[in-house]
C-alpha positions in Angstrom: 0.0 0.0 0.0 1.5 3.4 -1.1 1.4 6.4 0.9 -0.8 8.5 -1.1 -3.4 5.3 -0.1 -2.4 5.6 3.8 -3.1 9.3 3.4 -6.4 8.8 1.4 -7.6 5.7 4.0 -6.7 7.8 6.9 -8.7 11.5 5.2 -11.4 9.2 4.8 -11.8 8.5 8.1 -11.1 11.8 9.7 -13.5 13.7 7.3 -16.2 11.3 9.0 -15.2 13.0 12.3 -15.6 16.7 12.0 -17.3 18.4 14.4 -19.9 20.6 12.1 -21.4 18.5 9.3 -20.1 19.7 5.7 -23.2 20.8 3.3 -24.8 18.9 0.8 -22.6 19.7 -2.0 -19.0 18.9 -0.3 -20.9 15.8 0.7 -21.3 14.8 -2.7 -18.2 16.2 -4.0 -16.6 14.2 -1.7 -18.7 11.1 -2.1 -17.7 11.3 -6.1 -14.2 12.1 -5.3 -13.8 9.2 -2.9 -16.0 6.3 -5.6 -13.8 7.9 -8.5 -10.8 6.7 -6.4 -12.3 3.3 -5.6 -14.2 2.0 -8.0 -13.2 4.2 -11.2 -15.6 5.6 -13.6 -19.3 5.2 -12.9 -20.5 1.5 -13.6 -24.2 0.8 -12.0 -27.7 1.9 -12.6 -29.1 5.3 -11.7 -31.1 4.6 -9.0 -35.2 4.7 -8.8 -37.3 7.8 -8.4 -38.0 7.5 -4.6 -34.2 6.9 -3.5 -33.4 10.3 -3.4 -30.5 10.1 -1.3 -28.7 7.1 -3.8 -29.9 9.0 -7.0 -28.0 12.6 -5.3 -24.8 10.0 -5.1 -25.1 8.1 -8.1 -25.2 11.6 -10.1 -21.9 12.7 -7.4 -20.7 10.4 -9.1 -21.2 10.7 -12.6 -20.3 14.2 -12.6 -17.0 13.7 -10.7 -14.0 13.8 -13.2 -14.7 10.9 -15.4 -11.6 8.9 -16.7 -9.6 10.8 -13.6 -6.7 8.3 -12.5 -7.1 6.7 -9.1 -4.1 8.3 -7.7 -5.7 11.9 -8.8 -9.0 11.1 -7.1 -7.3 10.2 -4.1 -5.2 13.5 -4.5 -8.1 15.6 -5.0 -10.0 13.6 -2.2 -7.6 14.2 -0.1 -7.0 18.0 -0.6 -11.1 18.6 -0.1 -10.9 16.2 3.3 -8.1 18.7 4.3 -10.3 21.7 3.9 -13.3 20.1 5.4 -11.5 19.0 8.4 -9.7 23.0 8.8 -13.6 24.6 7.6 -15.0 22.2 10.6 -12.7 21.0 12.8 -12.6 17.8 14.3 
C-alpha cells in the first residue's frame, strides 16, 4: 500500500469526524471524489425515483471527473478532506 493510499484511507476517516457537518454539496463532492478513487468511472444503474438520497450520489458520481486516475481522485480527495477537516474542525 502506497502512501498516497495511507493518506487517502486515513482523510477518509477523519473527514467522518468533523465536528460541524459539511453541506450537501461537499458531501457529494466528496462522495464522487472518494467512488472515483475506488471504484473508477461510474459503472451501475441510476437509481429509482423515490431513492433520493442514492440518485444525489449516483449523479456525485457521474459528474466527478470521469476517466480521472485513481491516484488523482485520491489527491483531489484528499486536498477537499483537508479543507473540510480545517472549515469544521474535528
Amino acid at each position: 500500500m502506497g502512501q498516497t493510499t495511507a493518506e487517502f484511507e486515513q482523510y477518509a476517516e477523519n473527514v467522518k469526524k468533523v465536528k460541524t457537518r459539511p453541506t450537501d454539496q461537499e458531501l457529494l463532492d466528496l462522495y464522487g471524489l472518494y467512488k472515483q478513487a475506488i471504484v473508477g468511472d461510474i459503472n451501475t444503474d441510476k437509481p429509482g425515483i423515490t431513492d433520493l438520497k442514492g440518485k444525489a450520489k449516483w449523479e456525485s458520481s457521474l459528474f466527478s471527473p470521469t476517466g480521472m486516475s485513481n491516484d488523482d481522485a485520491m489527491n483531489a480527495y484528499i486536498s477537499l478532506a483537508k479543507e473540510a477537516i480545517e472549515k469544521y474542525g474535528m
